[in-house]
HTML snippet that shows the backbone in 3Dmol.js (N, CA, C, O; Angstrom):
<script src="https://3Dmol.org/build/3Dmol-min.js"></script>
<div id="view" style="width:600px;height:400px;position:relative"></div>
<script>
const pdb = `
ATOM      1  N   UNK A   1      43.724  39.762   1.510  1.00  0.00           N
ATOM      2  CA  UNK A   1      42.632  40.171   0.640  1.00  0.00           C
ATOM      3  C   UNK A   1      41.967  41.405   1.257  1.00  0.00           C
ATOM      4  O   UNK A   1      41.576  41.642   2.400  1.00  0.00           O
ATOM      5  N   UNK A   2      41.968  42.074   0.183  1.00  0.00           N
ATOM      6  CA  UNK A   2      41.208  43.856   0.967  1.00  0.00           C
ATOM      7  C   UNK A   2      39.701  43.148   1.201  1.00  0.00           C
ATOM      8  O   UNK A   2      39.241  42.048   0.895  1.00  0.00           O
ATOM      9  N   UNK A   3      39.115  44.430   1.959  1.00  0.00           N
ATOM     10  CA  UNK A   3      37.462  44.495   2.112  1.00  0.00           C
ATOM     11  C   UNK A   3      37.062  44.280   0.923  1.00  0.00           C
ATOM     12  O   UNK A   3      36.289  43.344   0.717  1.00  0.00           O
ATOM     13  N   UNK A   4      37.502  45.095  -0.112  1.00  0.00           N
ATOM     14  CA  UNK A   4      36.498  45.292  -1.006  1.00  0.00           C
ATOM     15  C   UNK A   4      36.576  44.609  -1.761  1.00  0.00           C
ATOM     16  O   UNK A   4      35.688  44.785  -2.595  1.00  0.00           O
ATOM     17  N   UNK A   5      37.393  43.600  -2.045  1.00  0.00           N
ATOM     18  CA  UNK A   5      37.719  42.441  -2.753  1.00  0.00           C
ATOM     19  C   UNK A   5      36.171  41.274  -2.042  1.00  0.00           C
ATOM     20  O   UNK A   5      35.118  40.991  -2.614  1.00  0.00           O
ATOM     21  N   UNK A   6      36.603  40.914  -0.823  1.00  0.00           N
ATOM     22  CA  UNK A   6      35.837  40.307   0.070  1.00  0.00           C
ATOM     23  C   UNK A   6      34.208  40.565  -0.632  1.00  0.00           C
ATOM     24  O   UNK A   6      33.722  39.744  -1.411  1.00  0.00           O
ATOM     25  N   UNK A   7      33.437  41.920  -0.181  1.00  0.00           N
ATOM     26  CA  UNK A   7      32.773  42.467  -1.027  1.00  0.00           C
ATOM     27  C   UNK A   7      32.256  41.807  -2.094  1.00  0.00           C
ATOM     28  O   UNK A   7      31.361  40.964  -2.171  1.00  0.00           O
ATOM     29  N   UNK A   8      33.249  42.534  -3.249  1.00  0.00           N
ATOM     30  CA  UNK A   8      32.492  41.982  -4.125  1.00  0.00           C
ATOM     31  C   UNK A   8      32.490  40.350  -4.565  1.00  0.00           C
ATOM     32  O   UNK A   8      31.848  39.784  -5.450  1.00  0.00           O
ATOM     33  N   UNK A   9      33.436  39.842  -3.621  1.00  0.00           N
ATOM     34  CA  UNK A   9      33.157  38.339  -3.987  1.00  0.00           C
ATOM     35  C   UNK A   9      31.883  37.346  -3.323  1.00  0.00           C
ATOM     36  O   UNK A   9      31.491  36.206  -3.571  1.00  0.00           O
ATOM     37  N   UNK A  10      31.455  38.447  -2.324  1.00  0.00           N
ATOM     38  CA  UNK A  10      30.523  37.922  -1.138  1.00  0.00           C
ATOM     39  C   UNK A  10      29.197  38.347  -2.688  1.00  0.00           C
ATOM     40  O   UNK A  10      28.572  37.416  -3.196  1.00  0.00           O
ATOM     41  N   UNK A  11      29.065  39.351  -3.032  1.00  0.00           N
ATOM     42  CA  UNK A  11      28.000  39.714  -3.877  1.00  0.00           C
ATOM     43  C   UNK A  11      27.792  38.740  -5.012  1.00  0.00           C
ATOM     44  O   UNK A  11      26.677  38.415  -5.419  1.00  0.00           O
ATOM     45  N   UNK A  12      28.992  38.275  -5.521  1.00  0.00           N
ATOM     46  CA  UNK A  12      29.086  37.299  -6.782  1.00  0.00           C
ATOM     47  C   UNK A  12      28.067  36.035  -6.414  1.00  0.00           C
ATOM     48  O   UNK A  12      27.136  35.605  -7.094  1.00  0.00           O
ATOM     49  N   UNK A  13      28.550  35.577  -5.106  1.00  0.00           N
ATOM     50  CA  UNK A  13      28.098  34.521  -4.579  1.00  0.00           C
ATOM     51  C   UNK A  13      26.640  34.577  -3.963  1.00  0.00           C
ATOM     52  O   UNK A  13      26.039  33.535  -4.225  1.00  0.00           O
ATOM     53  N   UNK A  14      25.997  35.344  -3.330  1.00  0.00           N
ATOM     54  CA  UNK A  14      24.549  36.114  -3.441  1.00  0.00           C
ATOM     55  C   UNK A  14      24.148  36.293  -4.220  1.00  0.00           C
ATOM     56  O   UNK A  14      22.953  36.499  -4.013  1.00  0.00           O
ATOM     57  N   UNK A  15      24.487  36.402  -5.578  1.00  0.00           N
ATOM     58  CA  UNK A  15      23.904  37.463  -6.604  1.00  0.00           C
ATOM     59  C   UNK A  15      22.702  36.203  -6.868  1.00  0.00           C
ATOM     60  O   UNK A  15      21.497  36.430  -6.757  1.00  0.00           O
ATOM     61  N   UNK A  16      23.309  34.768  -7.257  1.00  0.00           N
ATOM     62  CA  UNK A  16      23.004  33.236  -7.594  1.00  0.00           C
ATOM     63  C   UNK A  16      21.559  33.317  -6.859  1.00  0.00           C
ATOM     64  O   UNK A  16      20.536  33.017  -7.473  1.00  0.00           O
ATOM     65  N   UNK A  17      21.539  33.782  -5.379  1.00  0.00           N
ATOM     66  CA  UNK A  17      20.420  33.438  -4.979  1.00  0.00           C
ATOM     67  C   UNK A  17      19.175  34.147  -4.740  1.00  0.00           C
ATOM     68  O   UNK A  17      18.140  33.702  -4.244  1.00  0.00           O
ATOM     69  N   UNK A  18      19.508  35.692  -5.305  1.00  0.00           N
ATOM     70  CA  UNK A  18      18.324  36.720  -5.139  1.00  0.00           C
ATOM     71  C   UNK A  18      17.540  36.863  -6.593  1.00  0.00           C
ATOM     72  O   UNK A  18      18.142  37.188  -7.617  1.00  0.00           O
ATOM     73  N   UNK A  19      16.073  36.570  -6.549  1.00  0.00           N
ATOM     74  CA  UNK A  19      15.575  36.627  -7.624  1.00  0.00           C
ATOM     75  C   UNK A  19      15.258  37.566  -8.555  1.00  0.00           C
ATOM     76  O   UNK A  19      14.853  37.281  -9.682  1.00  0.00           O
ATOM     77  N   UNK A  20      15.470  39.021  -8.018  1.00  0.00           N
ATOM     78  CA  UNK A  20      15.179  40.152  -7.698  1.00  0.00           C
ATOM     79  C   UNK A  20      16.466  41.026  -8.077  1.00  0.00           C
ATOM     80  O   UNK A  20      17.022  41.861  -7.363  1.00  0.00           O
ATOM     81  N   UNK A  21      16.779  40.659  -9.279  1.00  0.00           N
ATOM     82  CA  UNK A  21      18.347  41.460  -9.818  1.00  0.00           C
ATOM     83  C   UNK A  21      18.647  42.902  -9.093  1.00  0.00           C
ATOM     84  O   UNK A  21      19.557  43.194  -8.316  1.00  0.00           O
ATOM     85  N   UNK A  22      17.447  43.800  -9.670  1.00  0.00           N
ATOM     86  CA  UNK A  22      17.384  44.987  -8.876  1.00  0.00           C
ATOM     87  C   UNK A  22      17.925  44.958  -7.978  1.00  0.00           C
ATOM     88  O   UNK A  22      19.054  45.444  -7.903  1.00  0.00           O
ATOM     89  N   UNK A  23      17.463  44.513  -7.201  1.00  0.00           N
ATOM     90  CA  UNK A  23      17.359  44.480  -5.345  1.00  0.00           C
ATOM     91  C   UNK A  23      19.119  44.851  -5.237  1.00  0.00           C
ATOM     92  O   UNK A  23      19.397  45.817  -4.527  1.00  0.00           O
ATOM     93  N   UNK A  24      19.923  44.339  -5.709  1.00  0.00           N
ATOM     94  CA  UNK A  24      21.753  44.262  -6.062  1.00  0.00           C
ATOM     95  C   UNK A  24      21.885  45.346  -6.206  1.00  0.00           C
ATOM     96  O   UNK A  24      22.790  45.844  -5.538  1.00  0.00           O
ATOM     97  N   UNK A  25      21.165  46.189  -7.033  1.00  0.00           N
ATOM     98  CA  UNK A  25      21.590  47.507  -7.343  1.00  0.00           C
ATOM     99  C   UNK A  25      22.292  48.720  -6.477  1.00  0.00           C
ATOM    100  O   UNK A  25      23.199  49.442  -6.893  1.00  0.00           O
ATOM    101  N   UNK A  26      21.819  48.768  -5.488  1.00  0.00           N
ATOM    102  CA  UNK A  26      22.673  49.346  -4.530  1.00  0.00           C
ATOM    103  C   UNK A  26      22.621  49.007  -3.620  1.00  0.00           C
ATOM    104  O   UNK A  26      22.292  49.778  -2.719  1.00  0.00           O
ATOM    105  N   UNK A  27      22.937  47.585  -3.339  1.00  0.00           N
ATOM    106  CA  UNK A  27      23.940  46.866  -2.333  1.00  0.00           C
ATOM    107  C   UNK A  27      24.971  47.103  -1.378  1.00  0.00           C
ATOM    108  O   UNK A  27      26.054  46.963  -1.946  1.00  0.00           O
ATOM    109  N   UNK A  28      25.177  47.552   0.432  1.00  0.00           N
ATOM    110  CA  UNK A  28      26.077  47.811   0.987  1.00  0.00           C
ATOM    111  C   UNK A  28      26.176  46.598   2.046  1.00  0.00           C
ATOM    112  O   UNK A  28      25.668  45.513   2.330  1.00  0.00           O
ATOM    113  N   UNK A  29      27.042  47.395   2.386  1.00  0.00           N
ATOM    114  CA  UNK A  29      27.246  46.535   3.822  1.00  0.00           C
ATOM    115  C   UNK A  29      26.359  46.490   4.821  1.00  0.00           C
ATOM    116  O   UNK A  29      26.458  45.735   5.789  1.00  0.00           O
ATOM    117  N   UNK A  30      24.968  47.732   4.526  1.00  0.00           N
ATOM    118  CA  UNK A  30      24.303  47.326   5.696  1.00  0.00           C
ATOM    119  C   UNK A  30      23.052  46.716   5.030  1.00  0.00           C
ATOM    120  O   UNK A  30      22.019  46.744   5.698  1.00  0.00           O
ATOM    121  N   UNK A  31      23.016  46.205   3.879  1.00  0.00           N
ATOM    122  CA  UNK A  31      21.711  45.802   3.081  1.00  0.00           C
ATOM    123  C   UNK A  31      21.709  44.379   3.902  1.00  0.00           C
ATOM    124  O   UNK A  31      22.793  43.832   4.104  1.00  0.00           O
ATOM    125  N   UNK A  32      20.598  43.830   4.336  1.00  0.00           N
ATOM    126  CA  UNK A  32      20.225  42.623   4.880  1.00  0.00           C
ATOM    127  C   UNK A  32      20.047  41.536   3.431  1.00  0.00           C
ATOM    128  O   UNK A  32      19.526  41.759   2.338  1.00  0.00           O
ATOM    129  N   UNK A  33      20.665  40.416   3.935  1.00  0.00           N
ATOM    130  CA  UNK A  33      20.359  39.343   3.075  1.00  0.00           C
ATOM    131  C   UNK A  33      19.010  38.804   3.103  1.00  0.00           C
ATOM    132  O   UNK A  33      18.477  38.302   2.113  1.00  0.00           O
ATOM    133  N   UNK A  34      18.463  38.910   4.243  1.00  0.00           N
ATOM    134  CA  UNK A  34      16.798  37.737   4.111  1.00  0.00           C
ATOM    135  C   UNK A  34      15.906  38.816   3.906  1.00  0.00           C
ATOM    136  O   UNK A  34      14.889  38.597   3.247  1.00  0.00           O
ATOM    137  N   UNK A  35      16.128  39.983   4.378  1.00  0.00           N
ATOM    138  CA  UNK A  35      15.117  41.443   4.390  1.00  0.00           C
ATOM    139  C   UNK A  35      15.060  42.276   3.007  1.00  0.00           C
ATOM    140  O   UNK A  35      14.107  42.455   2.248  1.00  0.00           O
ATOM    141  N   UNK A  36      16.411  42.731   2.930  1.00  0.00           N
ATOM    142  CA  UNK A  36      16.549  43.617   1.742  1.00  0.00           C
ATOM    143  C   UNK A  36      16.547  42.864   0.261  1.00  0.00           C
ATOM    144  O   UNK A  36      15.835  43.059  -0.724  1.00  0.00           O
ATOM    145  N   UNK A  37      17.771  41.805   0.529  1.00  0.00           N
ATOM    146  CA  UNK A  37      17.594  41.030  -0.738  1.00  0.00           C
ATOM    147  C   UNK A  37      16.695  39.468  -1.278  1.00  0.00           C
ATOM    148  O   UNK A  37      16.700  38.830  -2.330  1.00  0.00           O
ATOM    149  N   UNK A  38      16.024  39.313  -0.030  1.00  0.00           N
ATOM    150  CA  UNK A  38      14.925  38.770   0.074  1.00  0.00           C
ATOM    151  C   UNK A  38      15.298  37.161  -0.275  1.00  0.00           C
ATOM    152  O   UNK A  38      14.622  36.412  -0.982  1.00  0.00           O
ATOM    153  N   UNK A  39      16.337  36.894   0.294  1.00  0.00           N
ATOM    154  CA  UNK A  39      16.919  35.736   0.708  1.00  0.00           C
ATOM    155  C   UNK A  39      16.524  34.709   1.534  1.00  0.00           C
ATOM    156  O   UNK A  39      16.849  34.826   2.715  1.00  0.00           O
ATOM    157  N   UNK A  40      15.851  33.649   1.179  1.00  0.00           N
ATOM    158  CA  UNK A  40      15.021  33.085   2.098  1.00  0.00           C
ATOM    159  C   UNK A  40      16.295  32.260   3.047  1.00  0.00           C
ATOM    160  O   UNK A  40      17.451  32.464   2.676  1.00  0.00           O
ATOM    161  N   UNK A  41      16.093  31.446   4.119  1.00  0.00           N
ATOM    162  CA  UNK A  41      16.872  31.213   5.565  1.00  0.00           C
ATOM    163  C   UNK A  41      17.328  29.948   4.935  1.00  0.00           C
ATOM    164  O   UNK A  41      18.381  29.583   5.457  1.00  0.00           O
ATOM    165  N   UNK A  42      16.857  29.037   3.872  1.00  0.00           N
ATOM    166  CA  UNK A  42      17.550  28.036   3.270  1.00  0.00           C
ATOM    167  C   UNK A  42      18.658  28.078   2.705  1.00  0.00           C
ATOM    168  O   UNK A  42      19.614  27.342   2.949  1.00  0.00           O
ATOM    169  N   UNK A  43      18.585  29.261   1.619  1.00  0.00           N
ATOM    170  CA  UNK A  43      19.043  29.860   1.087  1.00  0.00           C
ATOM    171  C   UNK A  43      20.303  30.300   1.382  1.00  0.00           C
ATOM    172  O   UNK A  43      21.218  29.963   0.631  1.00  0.00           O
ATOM    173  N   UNK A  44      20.587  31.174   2.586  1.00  0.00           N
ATOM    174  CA  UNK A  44      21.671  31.388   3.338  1.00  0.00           C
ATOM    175  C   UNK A  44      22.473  31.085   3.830  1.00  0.00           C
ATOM    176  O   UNK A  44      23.331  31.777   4.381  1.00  0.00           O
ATOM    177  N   UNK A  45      22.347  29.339   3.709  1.00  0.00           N
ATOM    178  CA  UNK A  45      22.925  27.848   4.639  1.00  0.00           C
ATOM    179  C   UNK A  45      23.640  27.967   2.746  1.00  0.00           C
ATOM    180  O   UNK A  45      24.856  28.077   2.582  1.00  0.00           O
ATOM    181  N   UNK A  46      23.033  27.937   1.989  1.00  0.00           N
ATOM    182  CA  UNK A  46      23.948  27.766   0.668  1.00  0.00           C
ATOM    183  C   UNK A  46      25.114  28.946   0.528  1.00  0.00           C
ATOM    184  O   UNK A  46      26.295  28.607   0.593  1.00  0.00           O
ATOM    185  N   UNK A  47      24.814  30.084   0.371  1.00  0.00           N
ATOM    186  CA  UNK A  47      25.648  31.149   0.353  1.00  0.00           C
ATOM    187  C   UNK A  47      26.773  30.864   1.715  1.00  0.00           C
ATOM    188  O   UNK A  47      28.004  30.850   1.728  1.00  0.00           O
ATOM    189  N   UNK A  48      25.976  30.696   2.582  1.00  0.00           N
ATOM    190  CA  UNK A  48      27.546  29.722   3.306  1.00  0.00           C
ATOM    191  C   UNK A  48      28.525  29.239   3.193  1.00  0.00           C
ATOM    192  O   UNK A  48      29.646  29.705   3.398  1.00  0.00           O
ATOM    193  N   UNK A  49      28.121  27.933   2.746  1.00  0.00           N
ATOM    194  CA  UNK A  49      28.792  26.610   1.949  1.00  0.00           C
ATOM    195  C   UNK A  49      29.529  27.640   0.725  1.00  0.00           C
ATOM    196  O   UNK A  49      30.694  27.384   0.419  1.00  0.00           O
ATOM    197  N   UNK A  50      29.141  28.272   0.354  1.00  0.00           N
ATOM    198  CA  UNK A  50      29.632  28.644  -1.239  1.00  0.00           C
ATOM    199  C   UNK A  50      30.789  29.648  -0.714  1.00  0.00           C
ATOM    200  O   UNK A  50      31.784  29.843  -1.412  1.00  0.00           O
ATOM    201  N   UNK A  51      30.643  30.196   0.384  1.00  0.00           N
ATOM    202  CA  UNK A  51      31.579  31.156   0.316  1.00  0.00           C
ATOM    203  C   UNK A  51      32.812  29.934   1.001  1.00  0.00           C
ATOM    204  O   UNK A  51      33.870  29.607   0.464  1.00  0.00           O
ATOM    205  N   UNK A  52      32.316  29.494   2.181  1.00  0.00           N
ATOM    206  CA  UNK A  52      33.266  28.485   2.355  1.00  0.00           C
ATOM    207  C   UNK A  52      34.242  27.902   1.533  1.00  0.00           C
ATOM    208  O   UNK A  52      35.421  27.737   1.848  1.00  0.00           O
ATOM    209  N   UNK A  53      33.791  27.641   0.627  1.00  0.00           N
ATOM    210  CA  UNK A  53      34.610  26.931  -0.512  1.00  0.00           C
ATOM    211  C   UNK A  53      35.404  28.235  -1.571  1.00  0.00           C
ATOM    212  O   UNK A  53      36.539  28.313  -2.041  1.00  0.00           O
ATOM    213  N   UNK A  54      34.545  28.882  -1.628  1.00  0.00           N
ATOM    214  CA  UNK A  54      35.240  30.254  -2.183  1.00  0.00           C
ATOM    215  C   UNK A  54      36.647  30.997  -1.517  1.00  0.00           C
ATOM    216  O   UNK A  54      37.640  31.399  -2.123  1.00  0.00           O
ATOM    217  N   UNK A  55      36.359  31.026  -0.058  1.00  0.00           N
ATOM    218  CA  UNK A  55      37.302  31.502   0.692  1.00  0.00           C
ATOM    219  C   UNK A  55      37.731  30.371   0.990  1.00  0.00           C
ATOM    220  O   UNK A  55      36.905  30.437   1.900  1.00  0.00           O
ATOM    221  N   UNK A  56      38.115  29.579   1.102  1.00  0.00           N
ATOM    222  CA  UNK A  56      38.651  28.473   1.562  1.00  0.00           C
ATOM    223  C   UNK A  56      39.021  28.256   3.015  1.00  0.00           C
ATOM    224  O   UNK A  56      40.092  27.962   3.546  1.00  0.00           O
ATOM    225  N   UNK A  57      37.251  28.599   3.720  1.00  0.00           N
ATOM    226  CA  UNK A  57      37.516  28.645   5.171  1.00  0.00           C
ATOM    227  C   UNK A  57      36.198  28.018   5.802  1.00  0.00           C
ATOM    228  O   UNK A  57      35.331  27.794   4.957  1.00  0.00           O
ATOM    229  N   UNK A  58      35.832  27.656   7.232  1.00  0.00           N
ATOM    230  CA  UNK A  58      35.293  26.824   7.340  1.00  0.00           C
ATOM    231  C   UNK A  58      34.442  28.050   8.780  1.00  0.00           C
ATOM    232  O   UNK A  58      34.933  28.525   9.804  1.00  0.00           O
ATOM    233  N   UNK A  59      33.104  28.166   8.201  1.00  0.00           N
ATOM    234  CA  UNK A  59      31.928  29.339   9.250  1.00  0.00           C
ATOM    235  C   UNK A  59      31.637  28.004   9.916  1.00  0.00           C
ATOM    236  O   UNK A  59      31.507  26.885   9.420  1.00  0.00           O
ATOM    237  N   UNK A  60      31.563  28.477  11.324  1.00  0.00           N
ATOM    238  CA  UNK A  60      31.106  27.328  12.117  1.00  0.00           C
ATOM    239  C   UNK A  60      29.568  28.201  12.532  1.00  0.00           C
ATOM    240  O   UNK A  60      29.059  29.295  12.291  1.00  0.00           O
ATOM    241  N   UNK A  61      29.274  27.092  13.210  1.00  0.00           N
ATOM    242  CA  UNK A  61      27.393  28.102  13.846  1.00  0.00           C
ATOM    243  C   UNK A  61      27.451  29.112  14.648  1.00  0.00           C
ATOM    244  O   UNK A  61      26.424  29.784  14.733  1.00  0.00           O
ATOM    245  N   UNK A  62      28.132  29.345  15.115  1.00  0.00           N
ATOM    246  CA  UNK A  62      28.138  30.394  16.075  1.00  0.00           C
ATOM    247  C   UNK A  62      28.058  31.617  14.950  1.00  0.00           C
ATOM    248  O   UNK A  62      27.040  32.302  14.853  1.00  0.00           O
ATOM    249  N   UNK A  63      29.376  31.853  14.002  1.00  0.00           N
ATOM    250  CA  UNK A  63      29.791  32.688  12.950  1.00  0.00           C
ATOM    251  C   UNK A  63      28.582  32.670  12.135  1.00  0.00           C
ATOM    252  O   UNK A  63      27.769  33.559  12.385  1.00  0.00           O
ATOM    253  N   UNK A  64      28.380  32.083  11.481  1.00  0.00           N
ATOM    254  CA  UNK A  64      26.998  31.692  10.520  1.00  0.00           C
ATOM    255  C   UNK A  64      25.595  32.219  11.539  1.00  0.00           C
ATOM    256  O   UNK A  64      24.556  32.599  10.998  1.00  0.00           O
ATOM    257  N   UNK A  65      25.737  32.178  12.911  1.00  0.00           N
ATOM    258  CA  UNK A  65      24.511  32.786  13.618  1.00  0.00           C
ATOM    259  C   UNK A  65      24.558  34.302  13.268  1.00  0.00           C
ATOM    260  O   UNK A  65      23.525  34.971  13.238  1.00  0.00           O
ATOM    261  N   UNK A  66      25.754  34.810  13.011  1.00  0.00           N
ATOM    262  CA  UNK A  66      26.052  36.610  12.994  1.00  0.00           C
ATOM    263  C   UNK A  66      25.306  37.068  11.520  1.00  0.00           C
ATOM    264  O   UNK A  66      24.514  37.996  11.359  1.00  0.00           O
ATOM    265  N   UNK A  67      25.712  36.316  10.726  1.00  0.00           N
ATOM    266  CA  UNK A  67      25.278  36.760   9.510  1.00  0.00           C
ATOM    267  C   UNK A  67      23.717  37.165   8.995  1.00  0.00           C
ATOM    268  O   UNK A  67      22.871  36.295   8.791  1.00  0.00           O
ATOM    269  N   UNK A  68      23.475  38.505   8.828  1.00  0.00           N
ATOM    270  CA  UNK A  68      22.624  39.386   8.790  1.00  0.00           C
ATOM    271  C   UNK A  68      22.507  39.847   7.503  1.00  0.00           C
ATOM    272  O   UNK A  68      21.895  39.390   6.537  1.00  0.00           O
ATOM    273  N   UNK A  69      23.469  41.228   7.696  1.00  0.00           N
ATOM    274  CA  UNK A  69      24.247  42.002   6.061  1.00  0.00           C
ATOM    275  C   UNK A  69      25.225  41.341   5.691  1.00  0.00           C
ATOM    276  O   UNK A  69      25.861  40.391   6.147  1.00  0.00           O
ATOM    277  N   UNK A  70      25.270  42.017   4.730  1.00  0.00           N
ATOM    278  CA  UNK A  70      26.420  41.105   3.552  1.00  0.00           C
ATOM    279  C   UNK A  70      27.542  42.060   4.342  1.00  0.00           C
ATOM    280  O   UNK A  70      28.669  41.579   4.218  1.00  0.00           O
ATOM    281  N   UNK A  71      27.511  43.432   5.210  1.00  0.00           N
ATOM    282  CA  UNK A  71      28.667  43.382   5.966  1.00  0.00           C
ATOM    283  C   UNK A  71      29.049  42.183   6.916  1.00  0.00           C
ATOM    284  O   UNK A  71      30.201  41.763   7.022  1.00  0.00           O
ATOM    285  N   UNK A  72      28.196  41.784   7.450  1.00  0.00           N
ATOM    286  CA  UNK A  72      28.516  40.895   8.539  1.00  0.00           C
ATOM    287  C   UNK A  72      29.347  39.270   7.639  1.00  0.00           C
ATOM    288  O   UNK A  72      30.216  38.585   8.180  1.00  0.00           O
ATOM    289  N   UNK A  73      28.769  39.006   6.227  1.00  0.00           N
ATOM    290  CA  UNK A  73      29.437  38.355   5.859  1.00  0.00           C
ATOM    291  C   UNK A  73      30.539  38.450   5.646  1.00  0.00           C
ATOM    292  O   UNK A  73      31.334  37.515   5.749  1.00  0.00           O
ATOM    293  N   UNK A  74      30.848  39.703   5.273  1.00  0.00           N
ATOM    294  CA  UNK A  74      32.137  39.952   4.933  1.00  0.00           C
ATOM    295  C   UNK A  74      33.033  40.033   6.140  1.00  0.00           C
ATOM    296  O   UNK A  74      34.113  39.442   6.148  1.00  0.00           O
ATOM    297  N   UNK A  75      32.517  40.907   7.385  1.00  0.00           N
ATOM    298  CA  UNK A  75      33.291  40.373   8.292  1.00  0.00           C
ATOM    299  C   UNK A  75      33.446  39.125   9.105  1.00  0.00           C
ATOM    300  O   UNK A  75      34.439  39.153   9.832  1.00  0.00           O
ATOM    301  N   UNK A  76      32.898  38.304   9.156  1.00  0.00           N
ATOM    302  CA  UNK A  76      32.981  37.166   8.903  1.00  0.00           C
ATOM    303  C   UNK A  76      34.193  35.741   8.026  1.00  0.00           C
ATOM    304  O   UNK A  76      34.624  34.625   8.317  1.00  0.00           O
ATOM    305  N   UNK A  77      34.268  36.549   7.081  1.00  0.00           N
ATOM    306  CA  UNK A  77      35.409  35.967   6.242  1.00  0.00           C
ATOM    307  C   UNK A  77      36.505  36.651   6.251  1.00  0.00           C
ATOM    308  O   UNK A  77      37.509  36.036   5.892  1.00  0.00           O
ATOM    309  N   UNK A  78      36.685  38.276   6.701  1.00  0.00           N
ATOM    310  CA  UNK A  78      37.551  38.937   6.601  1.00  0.00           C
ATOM    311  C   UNK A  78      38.575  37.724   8.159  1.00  0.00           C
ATOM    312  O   UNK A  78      39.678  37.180   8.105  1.00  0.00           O
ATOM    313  N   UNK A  79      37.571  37.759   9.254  1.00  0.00           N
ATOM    314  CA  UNK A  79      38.270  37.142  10.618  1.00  0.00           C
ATOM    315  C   UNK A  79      38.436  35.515  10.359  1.00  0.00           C
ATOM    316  O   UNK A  79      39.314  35.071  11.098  1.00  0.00           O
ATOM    317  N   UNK A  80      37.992  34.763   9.733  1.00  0.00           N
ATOM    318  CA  UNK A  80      38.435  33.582   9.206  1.00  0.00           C
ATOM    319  C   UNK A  80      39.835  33.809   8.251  1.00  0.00           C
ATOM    320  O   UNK A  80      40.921  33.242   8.364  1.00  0.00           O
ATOM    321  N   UNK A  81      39.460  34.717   7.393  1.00  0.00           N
ATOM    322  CA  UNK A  81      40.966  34.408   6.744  1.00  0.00           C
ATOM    323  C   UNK A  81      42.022  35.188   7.234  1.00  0.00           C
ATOM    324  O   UNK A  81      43.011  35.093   6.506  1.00  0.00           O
ATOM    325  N   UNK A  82      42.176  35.923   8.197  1.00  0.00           N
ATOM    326  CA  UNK A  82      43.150  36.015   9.005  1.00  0.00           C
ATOM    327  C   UNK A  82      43.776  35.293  10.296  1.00  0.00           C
ATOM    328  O   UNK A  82      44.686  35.732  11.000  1.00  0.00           O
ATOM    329  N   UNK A  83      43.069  34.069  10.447  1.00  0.00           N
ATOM    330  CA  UNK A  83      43.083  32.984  11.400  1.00  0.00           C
ATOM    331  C   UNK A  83      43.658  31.840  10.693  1.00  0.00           C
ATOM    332  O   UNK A  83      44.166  30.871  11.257  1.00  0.00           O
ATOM    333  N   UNK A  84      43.527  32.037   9.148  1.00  0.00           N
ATOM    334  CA  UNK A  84      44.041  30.720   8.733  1.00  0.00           C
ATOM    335  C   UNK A  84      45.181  31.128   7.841  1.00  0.00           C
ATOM    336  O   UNK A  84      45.782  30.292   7.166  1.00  0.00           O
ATOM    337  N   UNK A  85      45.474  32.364   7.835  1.00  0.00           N
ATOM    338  CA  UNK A  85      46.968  32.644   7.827  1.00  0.00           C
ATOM    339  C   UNK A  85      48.272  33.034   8.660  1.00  0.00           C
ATOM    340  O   UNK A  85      49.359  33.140   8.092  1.00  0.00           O
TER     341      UNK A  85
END
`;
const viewer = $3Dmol.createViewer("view");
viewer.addModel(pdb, "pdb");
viewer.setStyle({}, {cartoon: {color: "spectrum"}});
viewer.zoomTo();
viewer.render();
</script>
């Protein structure tokens, strides 16, 4: 799966939890999830789980500690799903 696939599937799955449609509008890799898109820390334990099941891979705490930007999510899943292939 390319980056940018990753991307925009990481955004699909965020999109659910920012109240603030705008805020999406120009969305990168270095936009913060709890800062920029105003993602509260509960919140982020879901987008977890969701991508988990989306990617069909399993963030342990350490990994889930990294996650910042929706780059970091993405790299994140980019190094899981090359571990479980």
């Amino acid at each position: 799966m390319e980056t940018q696939e990753i991307f925009e599937k990481v955004i699909e799955i965020i999109k659910e939890y920012v109240k603030e449609p705008e805020r999406l509008e120009n969305v990168s890799m270095d936009t913060t999830i709890i800062q920029d898109l105003k993602v509260n820390s509960a919140r982020l334990v879901d987008i977890i789980i969701n991508s988990e099941d989306a990617f069909d891979i399993e963030i342990d705490d350490d990994d889930a500690d990294e996650i910042k930007t929706v780059g970091d999510a993405v790299k994140v899943v980019e190094r899981k799903l090359c571990v479980t292939q």
